[in-house]
C-alpha positions in Angstrom: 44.7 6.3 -26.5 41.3 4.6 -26.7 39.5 4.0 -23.8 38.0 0.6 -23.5 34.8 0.3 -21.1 33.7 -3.0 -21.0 34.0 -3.5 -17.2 32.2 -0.4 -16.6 29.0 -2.2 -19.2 29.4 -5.5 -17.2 28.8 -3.9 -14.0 26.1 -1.8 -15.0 24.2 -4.9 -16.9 24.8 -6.8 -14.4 23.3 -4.4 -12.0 20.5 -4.5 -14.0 20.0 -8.3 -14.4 20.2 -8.7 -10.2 17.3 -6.7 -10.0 15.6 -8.4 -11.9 16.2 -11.3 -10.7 12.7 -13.3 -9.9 11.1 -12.7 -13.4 11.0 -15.0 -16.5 11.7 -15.6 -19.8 14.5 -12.9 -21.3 13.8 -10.8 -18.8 16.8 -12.5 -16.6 19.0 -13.0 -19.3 18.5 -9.9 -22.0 19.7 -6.7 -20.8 17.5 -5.0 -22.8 14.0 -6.8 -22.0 15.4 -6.4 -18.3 16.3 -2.7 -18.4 12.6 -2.2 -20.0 11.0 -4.6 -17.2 13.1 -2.9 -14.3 11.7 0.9 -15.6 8.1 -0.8 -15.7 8.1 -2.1 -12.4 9.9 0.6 -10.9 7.1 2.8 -12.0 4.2 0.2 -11.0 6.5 0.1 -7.4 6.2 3.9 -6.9 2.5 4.4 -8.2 1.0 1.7 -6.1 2.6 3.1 -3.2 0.2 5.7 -3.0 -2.8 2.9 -4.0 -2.1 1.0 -1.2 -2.8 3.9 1.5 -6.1 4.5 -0.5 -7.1 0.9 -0.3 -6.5 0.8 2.9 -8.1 3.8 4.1 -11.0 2.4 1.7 -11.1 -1.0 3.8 -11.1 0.8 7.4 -14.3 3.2 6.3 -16.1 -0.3 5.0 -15.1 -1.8 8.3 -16.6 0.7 10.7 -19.7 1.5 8.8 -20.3 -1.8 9.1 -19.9 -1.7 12.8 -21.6 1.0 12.2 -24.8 -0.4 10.7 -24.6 -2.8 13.2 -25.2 -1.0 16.5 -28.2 1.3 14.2 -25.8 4.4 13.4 -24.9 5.9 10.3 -20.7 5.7 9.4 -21.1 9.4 9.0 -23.0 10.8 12.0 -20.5 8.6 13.9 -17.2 10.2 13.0 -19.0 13.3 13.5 -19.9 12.9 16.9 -16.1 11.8 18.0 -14.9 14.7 16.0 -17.6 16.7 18.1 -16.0 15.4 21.4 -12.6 15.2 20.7 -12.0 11.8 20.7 -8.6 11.6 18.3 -9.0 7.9 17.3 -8.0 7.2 13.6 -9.9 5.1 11.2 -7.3 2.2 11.1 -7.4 2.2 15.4 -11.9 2.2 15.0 -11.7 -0.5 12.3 -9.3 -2.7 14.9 -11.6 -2.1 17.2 -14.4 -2.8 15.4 -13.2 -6.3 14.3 -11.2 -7.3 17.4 -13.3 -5.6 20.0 -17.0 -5.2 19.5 -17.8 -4.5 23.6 -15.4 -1.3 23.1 -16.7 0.1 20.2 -20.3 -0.4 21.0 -19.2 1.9 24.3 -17.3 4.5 22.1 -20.9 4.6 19.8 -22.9 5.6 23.0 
């Protein structure tokens, strides 16, 4: 007896075409040009995961030293001298406070 699996295909296609839902053109209604955009973006998804901690980390560091450069101190000797005294604060915490709070960070560069 043959086996006929064309609700197990409609479910998976249609799995397939709710993902993709917000895109254009045939990539909402082919299958095939969705399964290929899906992979795509699934892969752009999980590689600019990692990006996005980089760019951030690379914002904070601009952020300080320019705090930095401000109050006459070099980025690097700064992190150096809280490292030297223990003071745990981490980039994204020193770049608030350098935006937010100059009066505070001018007090943690002394």
């Amino acid at each position: 007896m043959r086996v006929k699996r064309g609700t197990t295909t409609r479910k998976k296609h249609k799995k397939i075409l709710k993902q993709t839902k917000g895109m254009s053109h045939a990539r909402t209604s082919s299958v095939r040009k969705a399964r290929e955009a899906l992979l795509h973006s699934m892969s752009y998804a999980y590689r600019d995961r990692r990006t996005k901690k980089r760019d951030f980390r690379k914002l904070w560091v601009t952020r300080i030293s320019a705090a930095c450069r401000e109050n006459g101190v070099r980025y690097s000797e700064f992190i150096k001298s809280l490292k030297d005294r223990n003071i745990e604060l981490d980039r994204k915490i020193l770049a608030d406070l350098a935006a937010t709070e100059p009066s505070v960070f001018k007090k943690l560069i002394k």
